[in-house]
C-alpha positions as CSV (number, residue, x, y, z in Angstrom):
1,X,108.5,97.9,66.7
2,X,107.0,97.5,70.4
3,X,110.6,98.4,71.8
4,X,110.8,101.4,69.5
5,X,107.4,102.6,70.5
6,X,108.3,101.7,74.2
7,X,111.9,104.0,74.4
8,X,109.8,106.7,72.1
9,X,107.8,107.1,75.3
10,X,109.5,106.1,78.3
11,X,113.0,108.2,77.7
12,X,111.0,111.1,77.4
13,X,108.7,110.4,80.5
14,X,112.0,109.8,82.3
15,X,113.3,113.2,81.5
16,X,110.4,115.3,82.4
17,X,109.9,113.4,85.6
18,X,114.0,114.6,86.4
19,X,113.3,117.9,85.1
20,X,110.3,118.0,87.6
21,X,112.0,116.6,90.5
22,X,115.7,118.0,90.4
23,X,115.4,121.7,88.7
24,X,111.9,122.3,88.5
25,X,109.8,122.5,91.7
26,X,109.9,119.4,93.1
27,X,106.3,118.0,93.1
28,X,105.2,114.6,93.7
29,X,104.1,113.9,90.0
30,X,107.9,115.0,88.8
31,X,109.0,112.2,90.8
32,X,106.0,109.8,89.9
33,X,107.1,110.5,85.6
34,X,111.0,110.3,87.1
35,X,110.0,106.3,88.5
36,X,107.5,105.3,85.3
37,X,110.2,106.5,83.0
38,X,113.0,104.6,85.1
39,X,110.9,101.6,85.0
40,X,110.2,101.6,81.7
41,X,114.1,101.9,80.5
42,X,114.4,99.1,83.0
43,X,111.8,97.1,81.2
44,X,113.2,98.1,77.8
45,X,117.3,97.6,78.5
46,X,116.4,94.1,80.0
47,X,113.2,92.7,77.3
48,X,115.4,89.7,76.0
49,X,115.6,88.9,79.9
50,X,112.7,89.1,80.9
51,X,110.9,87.5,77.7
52,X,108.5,90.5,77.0
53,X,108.4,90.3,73.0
């Protein structure tokens, strides 16, 4: 359930930030969501790795 939770936020968060950063106007919080949200499906691609559960 924590991973579930975990992708419901961070693919969003990772979409907006690229929205943000490539077609929108470019601002430093587009690019701040764009790295959170790539850390997150980072986190969340590699939890049996990296013993998160």
């Amino acid at each position: 359930m924590k991973r579930f939770l975990m992708a419901l936020v961070v693919y969003p968060t990772a979409g907006l930030g690229f929205y943000h950063t490539f077609l929108g106007e470019g601002s430093t919080a587009g690019l701040i969501l764009l790295t959170v949200g790539l850390i997150g499906i980072y986190f969340e691609l590699n939890y049996r790795k990296l013993s998160i559960e």
